[in-house]
mmCIF file as Biopython writes it, N, C-alpha, C and O atoms, coordinates in Angstrom:
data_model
#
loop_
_atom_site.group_PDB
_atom_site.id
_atom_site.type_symbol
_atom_site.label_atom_id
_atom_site.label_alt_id
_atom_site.label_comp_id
_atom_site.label_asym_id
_atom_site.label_entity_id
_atom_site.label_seq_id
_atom_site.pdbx_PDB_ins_code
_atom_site.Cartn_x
_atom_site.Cartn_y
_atom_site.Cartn_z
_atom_site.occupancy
_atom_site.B_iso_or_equiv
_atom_site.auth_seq_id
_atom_site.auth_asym_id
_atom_site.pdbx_PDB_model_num
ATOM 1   N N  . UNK A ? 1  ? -57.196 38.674 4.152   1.0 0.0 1  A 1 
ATOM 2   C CA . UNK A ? 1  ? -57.209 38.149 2.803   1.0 0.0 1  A 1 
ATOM 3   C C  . UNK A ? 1  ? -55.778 38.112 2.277   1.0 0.0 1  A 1 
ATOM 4   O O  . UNK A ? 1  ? -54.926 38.983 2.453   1.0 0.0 1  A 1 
ATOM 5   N N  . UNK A ? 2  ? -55.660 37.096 1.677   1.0 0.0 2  A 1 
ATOM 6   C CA . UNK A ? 2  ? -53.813 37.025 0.962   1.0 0.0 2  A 1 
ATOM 7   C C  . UNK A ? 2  ? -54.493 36.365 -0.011  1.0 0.0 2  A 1 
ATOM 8   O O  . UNK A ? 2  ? -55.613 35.877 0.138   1.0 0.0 2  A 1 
ATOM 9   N N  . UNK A ? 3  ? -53.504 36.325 -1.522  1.0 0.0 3  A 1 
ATOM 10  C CA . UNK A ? 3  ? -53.177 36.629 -2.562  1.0 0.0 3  A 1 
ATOM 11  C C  . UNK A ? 3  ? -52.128 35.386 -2.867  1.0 0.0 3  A 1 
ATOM 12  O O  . UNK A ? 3  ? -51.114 35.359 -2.169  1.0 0.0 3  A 1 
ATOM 13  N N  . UNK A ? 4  ? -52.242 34.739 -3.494  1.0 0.0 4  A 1 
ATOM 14  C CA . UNK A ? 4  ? -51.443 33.835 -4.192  1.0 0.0 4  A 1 
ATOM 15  C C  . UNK A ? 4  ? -50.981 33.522 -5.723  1.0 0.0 4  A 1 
ATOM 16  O O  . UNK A ? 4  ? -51.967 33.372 -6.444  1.0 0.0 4  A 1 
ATOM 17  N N  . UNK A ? 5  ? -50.122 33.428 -6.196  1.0 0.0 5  A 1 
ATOM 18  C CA . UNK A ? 5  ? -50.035 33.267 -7.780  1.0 0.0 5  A 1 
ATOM 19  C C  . UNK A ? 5  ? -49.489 32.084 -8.195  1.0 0.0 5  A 1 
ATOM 20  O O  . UNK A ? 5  ? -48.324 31.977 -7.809  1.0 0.0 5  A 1 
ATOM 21  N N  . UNK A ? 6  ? -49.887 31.150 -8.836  1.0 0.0 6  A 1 
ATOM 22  C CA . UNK A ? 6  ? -49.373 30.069 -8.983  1.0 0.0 6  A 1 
ATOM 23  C C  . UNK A ? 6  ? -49.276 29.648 -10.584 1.0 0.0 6  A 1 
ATOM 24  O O  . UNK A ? 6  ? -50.390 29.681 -11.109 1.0 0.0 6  A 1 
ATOM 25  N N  . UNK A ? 7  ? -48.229 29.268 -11.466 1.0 0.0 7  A 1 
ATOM 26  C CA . UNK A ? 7  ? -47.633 28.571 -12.309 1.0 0.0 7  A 1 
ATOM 27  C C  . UNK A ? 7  ? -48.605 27.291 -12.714 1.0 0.0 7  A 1 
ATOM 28  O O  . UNK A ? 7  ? -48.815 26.326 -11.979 1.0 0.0 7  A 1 
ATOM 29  N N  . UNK A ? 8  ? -49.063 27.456 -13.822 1.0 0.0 8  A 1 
ATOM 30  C CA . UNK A ? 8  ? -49.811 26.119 -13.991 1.0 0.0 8  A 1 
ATOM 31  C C  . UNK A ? 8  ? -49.531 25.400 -15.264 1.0 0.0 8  A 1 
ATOM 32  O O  . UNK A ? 8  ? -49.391 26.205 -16.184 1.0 0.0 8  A 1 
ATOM 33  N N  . UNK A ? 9  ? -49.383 23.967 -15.687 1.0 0.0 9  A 1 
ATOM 34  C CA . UNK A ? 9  ? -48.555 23.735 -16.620 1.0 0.0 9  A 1 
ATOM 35  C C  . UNK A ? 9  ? -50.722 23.023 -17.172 1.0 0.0 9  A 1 
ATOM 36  O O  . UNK A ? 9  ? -51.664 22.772 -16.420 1.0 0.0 9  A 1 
ATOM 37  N N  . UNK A ? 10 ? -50.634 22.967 -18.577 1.0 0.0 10 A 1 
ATOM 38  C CA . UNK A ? 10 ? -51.617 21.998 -19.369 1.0 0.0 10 A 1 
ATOM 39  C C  . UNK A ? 10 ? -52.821 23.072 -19.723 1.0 0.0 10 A 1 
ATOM 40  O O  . UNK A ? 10 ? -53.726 22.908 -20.542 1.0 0.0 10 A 1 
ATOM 41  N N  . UNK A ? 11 ? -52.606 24.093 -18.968 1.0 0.0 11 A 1 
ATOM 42  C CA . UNK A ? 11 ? -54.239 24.816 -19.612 1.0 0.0 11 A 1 
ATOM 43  C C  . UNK A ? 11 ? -53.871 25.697 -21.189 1.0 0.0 11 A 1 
ATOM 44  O O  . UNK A ? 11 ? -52.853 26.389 -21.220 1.0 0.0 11 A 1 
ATOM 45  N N  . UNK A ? 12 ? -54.580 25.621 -22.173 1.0 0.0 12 A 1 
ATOM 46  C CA . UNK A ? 12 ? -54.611 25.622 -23.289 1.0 0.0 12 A 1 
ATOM 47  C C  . UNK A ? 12 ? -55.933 26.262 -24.162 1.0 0.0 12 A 1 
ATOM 48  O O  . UNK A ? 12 ? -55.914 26.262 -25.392 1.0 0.0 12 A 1 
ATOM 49  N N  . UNK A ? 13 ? -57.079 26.807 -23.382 1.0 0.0 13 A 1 
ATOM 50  C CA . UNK A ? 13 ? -57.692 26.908 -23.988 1.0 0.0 13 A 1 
ATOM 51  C C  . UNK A ? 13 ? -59.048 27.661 -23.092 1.0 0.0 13 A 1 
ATOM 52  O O  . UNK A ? 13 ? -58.841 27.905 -21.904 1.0 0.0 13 A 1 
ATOM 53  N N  . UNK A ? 14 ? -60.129 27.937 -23.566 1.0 0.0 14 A 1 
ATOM 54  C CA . UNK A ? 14 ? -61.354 28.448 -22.797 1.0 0.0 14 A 1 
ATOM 55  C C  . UNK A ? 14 ? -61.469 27.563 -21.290 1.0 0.0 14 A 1 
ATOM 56  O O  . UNK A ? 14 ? -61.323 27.893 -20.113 1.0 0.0 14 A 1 
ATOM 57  N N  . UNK A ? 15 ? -61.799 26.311 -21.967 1.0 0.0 15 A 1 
ATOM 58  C CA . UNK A ? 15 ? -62.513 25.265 -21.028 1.0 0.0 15 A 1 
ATOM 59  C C  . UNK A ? 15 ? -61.592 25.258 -19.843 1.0 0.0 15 A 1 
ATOM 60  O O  . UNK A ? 15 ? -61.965 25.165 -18.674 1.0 0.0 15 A 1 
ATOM 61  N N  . UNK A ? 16 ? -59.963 25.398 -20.391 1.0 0.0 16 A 1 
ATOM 62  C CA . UNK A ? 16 ? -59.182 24.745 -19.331 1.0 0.0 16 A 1 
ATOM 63  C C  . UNK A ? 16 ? -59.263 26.459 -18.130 1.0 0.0 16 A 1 
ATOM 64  O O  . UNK A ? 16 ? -58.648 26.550 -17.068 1.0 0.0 16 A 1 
ATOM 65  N N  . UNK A ? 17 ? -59.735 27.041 -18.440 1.0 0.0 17 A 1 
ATOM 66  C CA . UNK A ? 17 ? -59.896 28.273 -17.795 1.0 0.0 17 A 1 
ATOM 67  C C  . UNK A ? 17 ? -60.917 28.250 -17.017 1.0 0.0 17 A 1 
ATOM 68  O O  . UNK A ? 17 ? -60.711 28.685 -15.884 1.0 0.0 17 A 1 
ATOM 69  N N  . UNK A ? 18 ? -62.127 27.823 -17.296 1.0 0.0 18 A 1 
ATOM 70  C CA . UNK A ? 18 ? -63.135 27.612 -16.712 1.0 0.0 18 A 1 
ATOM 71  C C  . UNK A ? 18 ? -62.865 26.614 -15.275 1.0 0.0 18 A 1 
ATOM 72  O O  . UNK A ? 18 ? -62.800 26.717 -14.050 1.0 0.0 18 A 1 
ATOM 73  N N  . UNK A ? 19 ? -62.732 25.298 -16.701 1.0 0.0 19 A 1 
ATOM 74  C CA . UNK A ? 19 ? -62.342 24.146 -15.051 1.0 0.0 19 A 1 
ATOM 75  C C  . UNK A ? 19 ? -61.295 24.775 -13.621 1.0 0.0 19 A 1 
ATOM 76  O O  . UNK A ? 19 ? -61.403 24.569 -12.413 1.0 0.0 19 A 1 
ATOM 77  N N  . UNK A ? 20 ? -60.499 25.433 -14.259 1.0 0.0 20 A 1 
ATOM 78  C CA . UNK A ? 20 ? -59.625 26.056 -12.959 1.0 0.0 20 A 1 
ATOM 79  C C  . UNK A ? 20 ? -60.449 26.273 -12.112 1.0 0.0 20 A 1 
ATOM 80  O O  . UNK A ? 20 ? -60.699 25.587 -11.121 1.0 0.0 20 A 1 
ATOM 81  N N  . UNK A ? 21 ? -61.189 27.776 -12.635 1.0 0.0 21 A 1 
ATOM 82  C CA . UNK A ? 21 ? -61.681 29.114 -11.770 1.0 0.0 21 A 1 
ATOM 83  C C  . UNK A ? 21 ? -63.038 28.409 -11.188 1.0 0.0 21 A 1 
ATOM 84  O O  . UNK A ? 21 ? -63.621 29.031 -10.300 1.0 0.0 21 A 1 
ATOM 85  N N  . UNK A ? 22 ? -63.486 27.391 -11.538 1.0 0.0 22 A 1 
ATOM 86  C CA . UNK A ? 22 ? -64.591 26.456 -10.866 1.0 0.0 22 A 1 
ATOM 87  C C  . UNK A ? 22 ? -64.306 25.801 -9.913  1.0 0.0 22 A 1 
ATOM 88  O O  . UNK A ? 22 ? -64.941 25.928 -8.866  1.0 0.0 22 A 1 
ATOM 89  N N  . UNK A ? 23 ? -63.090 24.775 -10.058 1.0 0.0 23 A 1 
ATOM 90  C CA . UNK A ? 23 ? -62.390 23.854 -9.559  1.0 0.0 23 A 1 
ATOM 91  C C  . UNK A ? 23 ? -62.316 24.790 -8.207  1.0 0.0 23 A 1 
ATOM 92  O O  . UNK A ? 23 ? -62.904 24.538 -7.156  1.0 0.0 23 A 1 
ATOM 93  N N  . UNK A ? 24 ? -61.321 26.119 -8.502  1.0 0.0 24 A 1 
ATOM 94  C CA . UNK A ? 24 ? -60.882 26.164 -7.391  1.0 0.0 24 A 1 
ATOM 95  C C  . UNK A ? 24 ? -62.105 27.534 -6.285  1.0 0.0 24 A 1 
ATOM 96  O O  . UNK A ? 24 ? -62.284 27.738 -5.084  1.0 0.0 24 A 1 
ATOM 97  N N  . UNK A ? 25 ? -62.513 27.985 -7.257  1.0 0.0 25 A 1 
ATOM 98  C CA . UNK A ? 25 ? -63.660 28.812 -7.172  1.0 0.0 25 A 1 
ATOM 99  C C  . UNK A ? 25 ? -64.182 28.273 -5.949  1.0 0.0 25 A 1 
ATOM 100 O O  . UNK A ? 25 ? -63.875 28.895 -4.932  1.0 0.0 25 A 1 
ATOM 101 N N  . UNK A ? 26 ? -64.921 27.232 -5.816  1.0 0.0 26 A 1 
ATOM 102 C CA . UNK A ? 26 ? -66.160 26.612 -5.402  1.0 0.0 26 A 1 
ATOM 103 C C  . UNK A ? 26 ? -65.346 25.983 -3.765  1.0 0.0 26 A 1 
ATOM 104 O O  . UNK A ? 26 ? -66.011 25.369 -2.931  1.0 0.0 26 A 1 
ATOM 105 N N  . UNK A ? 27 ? -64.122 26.237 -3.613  1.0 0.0 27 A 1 
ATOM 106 C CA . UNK A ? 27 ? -63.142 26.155 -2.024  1.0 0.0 27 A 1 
ATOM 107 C C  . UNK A ? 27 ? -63.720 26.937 -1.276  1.0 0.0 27 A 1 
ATOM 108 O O  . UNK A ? 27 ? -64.047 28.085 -1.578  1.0 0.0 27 A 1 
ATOM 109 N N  . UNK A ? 28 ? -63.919 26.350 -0.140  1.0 0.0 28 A 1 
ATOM 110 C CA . UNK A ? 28 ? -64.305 27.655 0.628   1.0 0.0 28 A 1 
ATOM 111 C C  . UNK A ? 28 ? -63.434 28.339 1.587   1.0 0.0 28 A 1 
ATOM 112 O O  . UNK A ? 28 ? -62.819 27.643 2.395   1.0 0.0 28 A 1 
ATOM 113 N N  . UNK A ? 29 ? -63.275 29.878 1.603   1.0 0.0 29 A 1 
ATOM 114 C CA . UNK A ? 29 ? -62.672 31.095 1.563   1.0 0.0 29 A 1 
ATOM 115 C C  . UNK A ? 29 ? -62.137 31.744 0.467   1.0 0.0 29 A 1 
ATOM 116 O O  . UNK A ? 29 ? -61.518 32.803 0.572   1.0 0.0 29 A 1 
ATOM 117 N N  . UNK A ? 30 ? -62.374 31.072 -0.764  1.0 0.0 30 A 1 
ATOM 118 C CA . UNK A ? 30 ? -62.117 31.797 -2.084  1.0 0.0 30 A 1 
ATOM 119 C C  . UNK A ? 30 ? -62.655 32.751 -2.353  1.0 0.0 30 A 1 
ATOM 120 O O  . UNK A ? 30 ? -63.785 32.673 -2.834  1.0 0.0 30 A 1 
ATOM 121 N N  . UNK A ? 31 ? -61.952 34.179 -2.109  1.0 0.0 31 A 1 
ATOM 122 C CA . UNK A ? 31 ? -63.019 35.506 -2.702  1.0 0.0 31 A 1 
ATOM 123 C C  . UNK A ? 31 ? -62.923 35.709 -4.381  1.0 0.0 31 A 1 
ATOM 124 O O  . UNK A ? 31 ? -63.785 36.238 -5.083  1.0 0.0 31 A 1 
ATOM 125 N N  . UNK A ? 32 ? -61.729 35.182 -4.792  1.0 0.0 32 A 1 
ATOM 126 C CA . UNK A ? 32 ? -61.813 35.505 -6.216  1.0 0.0 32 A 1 
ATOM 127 C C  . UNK A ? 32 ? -60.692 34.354 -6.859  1.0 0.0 32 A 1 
ATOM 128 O O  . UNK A ? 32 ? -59.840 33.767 -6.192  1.0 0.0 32 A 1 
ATOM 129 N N  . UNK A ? 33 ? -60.875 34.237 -7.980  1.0 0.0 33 A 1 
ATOM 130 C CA . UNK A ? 33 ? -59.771 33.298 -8.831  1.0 0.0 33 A 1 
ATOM 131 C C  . UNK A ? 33 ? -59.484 34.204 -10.792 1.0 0.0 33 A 1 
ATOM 132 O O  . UNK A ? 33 ? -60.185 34.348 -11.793 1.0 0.0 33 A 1 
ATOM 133 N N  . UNK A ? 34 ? -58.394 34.484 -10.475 1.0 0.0 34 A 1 
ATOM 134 C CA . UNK A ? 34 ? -58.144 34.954 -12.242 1.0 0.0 34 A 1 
ATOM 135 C C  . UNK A ? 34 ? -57.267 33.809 -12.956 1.0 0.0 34 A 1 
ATOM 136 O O  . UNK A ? 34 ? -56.378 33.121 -12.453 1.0 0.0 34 A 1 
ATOM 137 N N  . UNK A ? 35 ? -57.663 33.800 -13.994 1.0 0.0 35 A 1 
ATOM 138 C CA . UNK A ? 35 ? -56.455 32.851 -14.607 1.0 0.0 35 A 1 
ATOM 139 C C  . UNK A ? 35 ? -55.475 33.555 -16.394 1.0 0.0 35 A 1 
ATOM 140 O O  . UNK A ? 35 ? -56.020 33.890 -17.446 1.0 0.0 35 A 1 
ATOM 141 N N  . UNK A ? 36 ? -54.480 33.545 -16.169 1.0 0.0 36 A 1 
ATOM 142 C CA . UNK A ? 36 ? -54.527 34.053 -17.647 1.0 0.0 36 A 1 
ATOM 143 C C  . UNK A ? 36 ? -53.572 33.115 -18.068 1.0 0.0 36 A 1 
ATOM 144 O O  . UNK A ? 36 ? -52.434 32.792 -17.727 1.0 0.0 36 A 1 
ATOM 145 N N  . UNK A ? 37 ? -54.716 32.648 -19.249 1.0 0.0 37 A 1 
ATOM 146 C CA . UNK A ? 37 ? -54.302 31.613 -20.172 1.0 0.0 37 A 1 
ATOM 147 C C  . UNK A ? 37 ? -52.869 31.842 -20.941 1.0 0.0 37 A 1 
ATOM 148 O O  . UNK A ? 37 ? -52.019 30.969 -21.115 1.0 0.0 37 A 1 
ATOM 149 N N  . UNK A ? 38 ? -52.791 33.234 -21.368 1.0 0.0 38 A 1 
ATOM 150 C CA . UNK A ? 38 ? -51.256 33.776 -21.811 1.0 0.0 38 A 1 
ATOM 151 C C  . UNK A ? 38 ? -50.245 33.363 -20.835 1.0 0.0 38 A 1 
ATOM 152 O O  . UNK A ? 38 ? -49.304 32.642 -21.167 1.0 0.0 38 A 1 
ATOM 153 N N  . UNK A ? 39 ? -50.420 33.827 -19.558 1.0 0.0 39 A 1 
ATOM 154 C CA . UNK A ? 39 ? -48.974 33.709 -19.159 1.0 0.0 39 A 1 
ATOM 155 C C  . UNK A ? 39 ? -48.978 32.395 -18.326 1.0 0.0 39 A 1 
ATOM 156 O O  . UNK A ? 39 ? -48.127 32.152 -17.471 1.0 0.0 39 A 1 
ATOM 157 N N  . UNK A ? 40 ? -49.698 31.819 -18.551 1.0 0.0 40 A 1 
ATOM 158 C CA . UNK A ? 40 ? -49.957 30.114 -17.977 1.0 0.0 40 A 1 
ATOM 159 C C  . UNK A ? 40 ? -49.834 30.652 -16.291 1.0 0.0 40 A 1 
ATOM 160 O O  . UNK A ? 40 ? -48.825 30.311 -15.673 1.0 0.0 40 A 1 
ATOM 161 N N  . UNK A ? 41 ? -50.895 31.496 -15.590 1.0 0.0 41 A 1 
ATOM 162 C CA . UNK A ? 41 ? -50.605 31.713 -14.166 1.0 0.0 41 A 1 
ATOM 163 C C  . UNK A ? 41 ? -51.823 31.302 -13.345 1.0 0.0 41 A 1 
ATOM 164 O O  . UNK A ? 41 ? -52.267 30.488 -14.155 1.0 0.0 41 A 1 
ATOM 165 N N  . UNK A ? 42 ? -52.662 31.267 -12.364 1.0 0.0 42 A 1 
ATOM 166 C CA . UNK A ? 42 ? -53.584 31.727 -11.834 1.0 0.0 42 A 1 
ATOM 167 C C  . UNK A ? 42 ? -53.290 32.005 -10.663 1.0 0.0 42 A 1 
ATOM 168 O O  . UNK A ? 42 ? -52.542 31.353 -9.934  1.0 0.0 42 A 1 
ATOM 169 N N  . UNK A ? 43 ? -54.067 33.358 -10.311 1.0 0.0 43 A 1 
ATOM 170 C CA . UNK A ? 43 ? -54.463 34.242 -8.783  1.0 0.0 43 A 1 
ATOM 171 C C  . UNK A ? 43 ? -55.387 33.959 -8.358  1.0 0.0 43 A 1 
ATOM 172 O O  . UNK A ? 43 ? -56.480 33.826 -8.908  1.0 0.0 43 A 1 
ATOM 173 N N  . UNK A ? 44 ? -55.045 33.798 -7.136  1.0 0.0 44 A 1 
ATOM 174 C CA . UNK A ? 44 ? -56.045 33.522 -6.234  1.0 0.0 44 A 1 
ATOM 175 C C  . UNK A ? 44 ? -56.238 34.681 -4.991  1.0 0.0 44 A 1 
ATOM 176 O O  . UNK A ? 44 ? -55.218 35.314 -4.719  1.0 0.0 44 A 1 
ATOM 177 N N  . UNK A ? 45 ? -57.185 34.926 -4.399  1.0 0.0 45 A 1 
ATOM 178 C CA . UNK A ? 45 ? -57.752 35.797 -3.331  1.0 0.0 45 A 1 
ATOM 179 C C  . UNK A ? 45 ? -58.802 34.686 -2.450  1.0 0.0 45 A 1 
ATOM 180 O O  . UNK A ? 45 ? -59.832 34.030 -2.605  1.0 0.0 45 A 1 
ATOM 181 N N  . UNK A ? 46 ? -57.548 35.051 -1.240  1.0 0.0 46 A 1 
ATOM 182 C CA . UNK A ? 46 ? -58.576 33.986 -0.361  1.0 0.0 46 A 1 
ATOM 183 C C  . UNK A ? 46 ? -58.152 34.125 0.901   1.0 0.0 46 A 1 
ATOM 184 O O  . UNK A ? 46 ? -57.202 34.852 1.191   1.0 0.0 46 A 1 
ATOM 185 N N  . UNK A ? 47 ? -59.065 33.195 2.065   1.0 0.0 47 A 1 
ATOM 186 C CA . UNK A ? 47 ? -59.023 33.592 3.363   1.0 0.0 47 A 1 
ATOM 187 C C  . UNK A ? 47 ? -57.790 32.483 4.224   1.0 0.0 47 A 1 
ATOM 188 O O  . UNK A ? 47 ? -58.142 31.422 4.739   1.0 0.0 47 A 1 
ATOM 189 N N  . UNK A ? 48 ? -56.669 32.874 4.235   1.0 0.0 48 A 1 
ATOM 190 C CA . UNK A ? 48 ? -56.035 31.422 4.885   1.0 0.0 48 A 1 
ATOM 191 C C  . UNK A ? 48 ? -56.616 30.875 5.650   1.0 0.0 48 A 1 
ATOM 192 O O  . UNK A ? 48 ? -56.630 29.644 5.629   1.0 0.0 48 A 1 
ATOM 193 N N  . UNK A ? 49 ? -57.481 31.774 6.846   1.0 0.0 49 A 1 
ATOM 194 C CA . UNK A ? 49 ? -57.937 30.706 8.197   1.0 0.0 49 A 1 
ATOM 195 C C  . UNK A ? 49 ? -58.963 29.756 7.836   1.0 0.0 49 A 1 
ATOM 196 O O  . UNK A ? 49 ? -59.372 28.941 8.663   1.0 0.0 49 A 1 
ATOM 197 N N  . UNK A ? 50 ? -59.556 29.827 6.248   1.0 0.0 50 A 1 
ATOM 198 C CA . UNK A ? 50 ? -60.497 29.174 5.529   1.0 0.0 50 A 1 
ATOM 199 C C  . UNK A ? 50 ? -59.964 28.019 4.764   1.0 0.0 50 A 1 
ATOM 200 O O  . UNK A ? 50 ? -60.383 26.902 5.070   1.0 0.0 50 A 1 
ATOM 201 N N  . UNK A ? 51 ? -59.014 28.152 3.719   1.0 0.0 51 A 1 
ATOM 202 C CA . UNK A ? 51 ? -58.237 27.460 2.688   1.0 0.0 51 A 1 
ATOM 203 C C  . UNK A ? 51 ? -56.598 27.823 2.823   1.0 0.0 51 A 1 
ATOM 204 O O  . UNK A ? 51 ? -56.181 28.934 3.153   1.0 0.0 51 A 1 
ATOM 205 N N  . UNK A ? 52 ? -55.786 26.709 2.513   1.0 0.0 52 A 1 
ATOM 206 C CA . UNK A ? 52 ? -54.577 27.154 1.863   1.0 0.0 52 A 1 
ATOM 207 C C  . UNK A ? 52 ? -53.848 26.614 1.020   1.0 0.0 52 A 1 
ATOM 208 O O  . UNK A ? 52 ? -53.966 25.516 0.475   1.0 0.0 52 A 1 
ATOM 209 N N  . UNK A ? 53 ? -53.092 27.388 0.913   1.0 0.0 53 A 1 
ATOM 210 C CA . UNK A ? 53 ? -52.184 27.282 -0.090  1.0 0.0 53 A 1 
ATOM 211 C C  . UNK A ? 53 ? -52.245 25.571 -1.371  1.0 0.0 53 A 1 
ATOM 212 O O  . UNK A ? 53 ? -52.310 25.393 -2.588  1.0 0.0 53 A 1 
ATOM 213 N N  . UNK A ? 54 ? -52.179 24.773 -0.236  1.0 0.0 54 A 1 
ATOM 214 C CA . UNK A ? 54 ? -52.013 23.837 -0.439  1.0 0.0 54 A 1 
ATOM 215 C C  . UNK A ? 54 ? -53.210 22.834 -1.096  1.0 0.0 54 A 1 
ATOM 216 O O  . UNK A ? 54 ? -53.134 21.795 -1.752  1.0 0.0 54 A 1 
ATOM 217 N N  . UNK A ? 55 ? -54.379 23.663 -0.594  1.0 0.0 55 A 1 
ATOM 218 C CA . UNK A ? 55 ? -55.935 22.915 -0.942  1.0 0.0 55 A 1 
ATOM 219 C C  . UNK A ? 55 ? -55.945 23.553 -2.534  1.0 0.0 55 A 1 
ATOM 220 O O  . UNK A ? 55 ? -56.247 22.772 -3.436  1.0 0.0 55 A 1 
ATOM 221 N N  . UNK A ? 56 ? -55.664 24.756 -2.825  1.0 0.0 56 A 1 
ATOM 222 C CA . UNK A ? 56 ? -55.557 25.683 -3.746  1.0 0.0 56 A 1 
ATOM 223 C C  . UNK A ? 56 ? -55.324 24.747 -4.745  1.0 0.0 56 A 1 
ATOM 224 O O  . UNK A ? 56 ? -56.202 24.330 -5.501  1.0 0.0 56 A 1 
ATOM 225 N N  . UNK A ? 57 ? -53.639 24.257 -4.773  1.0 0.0 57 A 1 
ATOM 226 C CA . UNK A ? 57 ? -53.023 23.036 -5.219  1.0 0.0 57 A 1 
ATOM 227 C C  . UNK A ? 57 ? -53.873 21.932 -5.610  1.0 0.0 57 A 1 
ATOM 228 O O  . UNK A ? 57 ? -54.183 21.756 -6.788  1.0 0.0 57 A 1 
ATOM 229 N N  . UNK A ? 58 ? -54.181 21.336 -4.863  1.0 0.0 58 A 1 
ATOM 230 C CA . UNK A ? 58 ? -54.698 19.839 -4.817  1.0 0.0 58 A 1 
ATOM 231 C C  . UNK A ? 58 ? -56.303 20.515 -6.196  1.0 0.0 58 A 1 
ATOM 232 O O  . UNK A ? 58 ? -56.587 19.933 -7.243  1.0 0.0 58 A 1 
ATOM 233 N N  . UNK A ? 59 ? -56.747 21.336 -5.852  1.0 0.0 59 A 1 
ATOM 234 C CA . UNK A ? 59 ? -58.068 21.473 -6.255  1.0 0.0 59 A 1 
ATOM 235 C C  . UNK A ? 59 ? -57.507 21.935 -8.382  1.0 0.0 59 A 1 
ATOM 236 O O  . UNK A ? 59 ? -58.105 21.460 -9.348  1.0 0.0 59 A 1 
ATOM 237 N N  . UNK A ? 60 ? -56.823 22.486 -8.432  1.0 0.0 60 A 1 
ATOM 238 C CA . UNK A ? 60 ? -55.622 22.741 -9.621  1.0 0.0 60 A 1 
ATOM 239 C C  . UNK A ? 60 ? -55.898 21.328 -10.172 1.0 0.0 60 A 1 
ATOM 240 O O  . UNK A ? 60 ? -56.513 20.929 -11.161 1.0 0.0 60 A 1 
ATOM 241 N N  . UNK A ? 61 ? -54.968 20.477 -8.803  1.0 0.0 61 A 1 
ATOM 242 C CA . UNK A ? 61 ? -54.574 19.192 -9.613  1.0 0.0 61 A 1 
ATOM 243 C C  . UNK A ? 61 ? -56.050 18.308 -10.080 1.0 0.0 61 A 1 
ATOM 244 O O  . UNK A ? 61 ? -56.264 17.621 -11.079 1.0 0.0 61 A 1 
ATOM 245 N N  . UNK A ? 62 ? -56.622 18.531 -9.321  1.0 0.0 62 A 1 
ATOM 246 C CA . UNK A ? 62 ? -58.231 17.860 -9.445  1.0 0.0 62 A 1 
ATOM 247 C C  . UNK A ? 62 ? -58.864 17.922 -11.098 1.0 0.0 62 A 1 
ATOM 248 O O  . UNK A ? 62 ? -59.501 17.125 -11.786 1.0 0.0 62 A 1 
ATOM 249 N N  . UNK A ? 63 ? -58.472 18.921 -11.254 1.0 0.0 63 A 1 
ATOM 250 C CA . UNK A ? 63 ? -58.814 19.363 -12.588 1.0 0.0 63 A 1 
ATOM 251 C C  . UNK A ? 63 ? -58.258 19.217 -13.606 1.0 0.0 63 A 1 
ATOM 252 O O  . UNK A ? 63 ? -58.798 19.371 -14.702 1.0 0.0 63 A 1 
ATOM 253 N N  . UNK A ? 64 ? -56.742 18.801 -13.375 1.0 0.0 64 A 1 
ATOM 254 C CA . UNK A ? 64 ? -55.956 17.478 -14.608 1.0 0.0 64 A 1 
ATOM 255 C C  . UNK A ? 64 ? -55.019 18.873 -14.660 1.0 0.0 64 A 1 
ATOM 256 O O  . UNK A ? 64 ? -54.452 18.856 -15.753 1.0 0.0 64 A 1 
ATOM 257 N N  . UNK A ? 65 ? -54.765 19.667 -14.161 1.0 0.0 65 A 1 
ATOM 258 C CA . UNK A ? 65 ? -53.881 20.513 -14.569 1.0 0.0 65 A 1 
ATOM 259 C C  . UNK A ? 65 ? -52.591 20.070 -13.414 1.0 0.0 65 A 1 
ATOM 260 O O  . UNK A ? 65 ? -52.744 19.217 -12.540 1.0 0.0 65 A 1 
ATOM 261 N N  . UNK A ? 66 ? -51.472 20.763 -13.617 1.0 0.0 66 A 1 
ATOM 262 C CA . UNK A ? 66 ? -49.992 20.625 -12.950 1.0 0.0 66 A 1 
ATOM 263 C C  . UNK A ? 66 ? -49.436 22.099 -12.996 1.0 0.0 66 A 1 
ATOM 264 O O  . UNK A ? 66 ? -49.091 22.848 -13.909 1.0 0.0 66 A 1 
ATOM 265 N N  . UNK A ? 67 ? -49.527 22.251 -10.866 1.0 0.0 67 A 1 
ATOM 266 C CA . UNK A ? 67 ? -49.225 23.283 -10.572 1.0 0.0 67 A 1 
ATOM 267 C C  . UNK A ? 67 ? -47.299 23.536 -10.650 1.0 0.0 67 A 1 
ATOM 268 O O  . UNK A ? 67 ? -46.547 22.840 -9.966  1.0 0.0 67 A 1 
ATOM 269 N N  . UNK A ? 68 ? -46.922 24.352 -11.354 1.0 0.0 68 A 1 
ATOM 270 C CA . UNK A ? 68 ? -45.096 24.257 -11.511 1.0 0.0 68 A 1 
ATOM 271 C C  . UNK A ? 68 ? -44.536 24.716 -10.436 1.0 0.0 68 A 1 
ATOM 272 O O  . UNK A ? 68 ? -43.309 24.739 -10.341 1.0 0.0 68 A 1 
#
């Protein structure tokens, strides 16, 4: 399991918290997703030989947000 933290620019609010942790939630090898709306970040916990880095990304962007 590895651990990622990523910079996210546009989330603002409940919903935009939700759509993340769904968005990226629902990847498979995702064991967990936090997001905190304060420091504009989200963590991720997940399986590389499953997902990476990069799907993480794309699934972010899916959701109208912009990973920094």
């Amino acid at each position: 399991m590895e651990n990622v933290t990523l910079s996210v620019k546009g989330m603002s609010c409940g919903h935009c918290v939700k759509a993340v942790e769904g968005g990226v939630g629902e990847l498979n090898g995702v064991k967990s997703v936090e997001v905190s709306l304060e420091d504009a970040k989200v963590t991720v916990a997940f399986d590389p030989s499953q997902v990476t880095v990069e799907d993480i990304k794309e699934a972010i962007d899916d959701q109208g947000y912009e990973v920094a």
